[in-house]
N, C-alpha and C positions, 0 to 999 in steps of 0.2 A: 502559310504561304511564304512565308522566310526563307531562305537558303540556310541547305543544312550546314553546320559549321564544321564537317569535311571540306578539306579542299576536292577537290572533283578530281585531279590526277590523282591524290591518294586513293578515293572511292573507286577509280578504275584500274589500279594495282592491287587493288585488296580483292576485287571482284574477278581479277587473273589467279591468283596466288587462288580464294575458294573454289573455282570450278576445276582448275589442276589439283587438286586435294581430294576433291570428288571425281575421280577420272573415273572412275564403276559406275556412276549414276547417268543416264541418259540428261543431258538439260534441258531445258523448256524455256522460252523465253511466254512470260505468261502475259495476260493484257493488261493493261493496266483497273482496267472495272472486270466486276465478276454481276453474276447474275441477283437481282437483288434478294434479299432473306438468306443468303448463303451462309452468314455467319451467324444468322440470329437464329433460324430454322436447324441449318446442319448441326449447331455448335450451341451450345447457351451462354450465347454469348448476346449484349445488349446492340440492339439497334441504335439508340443513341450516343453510341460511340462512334458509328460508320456515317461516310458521309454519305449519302444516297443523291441519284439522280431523281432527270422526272422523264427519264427513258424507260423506266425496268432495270436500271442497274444500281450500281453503288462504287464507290472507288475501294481498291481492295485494300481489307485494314487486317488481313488474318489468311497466309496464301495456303496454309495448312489446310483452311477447307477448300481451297481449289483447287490444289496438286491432289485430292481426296475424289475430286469430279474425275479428275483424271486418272487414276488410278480405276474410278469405278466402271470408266468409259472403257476404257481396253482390256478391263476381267470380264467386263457383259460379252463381249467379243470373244477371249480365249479366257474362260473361268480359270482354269489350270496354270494362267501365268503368274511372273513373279515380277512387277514391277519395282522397278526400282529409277524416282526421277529426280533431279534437283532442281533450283532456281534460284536466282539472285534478284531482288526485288524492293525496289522503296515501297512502303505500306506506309498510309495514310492511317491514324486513328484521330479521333474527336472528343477523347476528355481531355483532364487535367495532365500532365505528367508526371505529378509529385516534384519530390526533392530530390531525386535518383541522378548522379550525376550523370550527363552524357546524353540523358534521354530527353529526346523531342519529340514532336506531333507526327514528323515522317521522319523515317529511318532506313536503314538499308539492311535486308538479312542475307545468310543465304541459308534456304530450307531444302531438306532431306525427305525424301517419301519413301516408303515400300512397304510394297502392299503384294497380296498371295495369299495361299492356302493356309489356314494352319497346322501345325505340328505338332507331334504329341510332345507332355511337359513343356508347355509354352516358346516350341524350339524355334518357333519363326521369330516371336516376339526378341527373347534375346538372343538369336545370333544377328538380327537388325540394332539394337541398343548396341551390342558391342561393333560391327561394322560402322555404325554412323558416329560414332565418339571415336573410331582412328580415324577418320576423314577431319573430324574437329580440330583432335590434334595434331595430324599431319601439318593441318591452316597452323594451328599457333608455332610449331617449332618454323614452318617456313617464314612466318609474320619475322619471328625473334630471326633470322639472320638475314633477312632481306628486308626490312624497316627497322632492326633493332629493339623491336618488343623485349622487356624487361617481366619476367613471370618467372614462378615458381611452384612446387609445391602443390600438386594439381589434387583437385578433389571432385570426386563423384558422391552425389547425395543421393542412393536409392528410397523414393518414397513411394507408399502402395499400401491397398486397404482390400476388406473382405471380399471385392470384387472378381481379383487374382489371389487370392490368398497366398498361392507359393512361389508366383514366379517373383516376389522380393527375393528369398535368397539362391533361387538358380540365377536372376542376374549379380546380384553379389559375386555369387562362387565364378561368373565368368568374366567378372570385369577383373577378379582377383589372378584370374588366370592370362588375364590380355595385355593388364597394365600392372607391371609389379611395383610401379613406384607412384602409383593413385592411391590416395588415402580414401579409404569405402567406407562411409557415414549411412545409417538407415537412420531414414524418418517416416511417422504416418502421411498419409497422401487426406490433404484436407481439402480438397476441390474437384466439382464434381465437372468439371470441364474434360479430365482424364478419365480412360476406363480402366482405372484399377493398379497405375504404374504411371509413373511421373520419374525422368531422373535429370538432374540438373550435374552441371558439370564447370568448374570453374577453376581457375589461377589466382594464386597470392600475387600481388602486386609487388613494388619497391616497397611501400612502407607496411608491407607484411597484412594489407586487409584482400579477403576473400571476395574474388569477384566474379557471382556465378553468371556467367554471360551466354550458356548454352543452354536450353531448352526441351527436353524430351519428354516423348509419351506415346501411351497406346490410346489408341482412339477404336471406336465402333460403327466411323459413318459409313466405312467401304462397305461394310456387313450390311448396313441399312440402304443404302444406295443399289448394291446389287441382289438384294435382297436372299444373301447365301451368308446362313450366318459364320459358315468356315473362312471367310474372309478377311485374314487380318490386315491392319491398319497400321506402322510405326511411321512417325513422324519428328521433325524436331528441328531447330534454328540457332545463329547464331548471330550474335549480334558484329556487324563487321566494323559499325563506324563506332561502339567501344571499344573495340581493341587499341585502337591508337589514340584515342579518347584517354584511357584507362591506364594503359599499360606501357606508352610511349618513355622510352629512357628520353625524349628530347621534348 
């Protein structure tokens, strides 16, 4: 119930600067509650994290699964399309935070959706991984000349397990080919939240520590929701109120 320690005028130049960065992605402004089970049902993810009403709802702590509602809402409609949405959104969650600097109970993202048919050689999945990581960094090089963002040295972590077996190195070979001056790191994918591809994406700071602040992954709920399992799901977020948290020269 705190006030986040953004100032507000920042959080609403940081939330200009992301949906300019996302000019491809349709925006959504989403509600503030989603329907209850949303993220403990679509996602496994724990119930006693979210706050829950005593409506049928819950305040929303995870908009991945609801840009995912929506996504499924409009391929039930036209199966053959290719959505593609964004949002900007404070999310509430209900545990601890840890020690992680920056991070509090509510925060501010802005998240990427796209959803559609698949492709053969997992060609939906990474030509969405590589679109939605230049939207990322379009955000940070505009952060660094219009707040002064201080970064460097940008790295992408491909992790992924037997699930996808091979789209680990077709997105390698195409982040290699998008960003020539990302550092491409593979790691196992050790959480079953993803389906089979996870890729984190982050900047060295001023004092040279790695700060993976972007989030990505392939998910399976559009398949389940619309019940066509050709459906894919890429999703992924970024954190807006670390960036000047984190990465502020001032």
């Amino acid at each position: 119930m705190r006030p986040s320690p953004i100032d507000l005028r920042t959080s609403v130049a940081y939330d200009v600067l992301a949906l300019e960065a996302a000019g491809g992605y349709e925006a959504v402004l989403l509600s503030p509650v989603a329907p209850l089970g949303v993220s403990s049902v679509l996602a496994p993810g724990s119930q006693d994290r979210i706050l829950s009403t005593i409506r049928g709802s819950e305040v929303v702590s995870d908009a991945t699964n609801v840009l995912a509602l929506e996504c499924a809402t409009r391929l039930r409609r036209i199966p053959t399309a290719h959505v593609r949405l964004c949002t900007v959104h404070q999310l509430l969650r209900m545990q601890p935070t840890g020690d992680g600097a920056g991070h509090t109970k509510h925060f501010r993202l802005l998240m990427l959706a796209e959803a559609g048919a698949g492709l053969p050689e997992d060609g939906f999945e990474v030509d969405a991984v590589v679109a939605q990581l230049r939207v990322y960094r379009r955000l940070l090089e505009s952060a660094a000349h219009a707040h002064g963002l201080a970064w460097e040295r940008p790295v992408a972590v491909v992790r992924f397990d037997d699930a996808l077996p091979a789209i680990g190195p077709r997105v390698r070979t195409a982040l290699e080919r998008a960003f020539a001056d990302v550092e491409i790191r593979e790691e196992p994918l050790a959480s079953g939240y993803y389906r089979g591809l996870r890729v984190g994406y982050g900047v060295h700071d001023r004092a040279g520590e790695l700060r993976e602040i972007v989030d990505l992954g392939v998910f399976d709920w559009v398949a389940q929701l619309t019940s066509n399992r050709r459906h894919r799901y890429v999703a992924s977020a970024i954190g807006l109120q670390l960036m000047p948290l984190l990465l502020s020269e001032r």
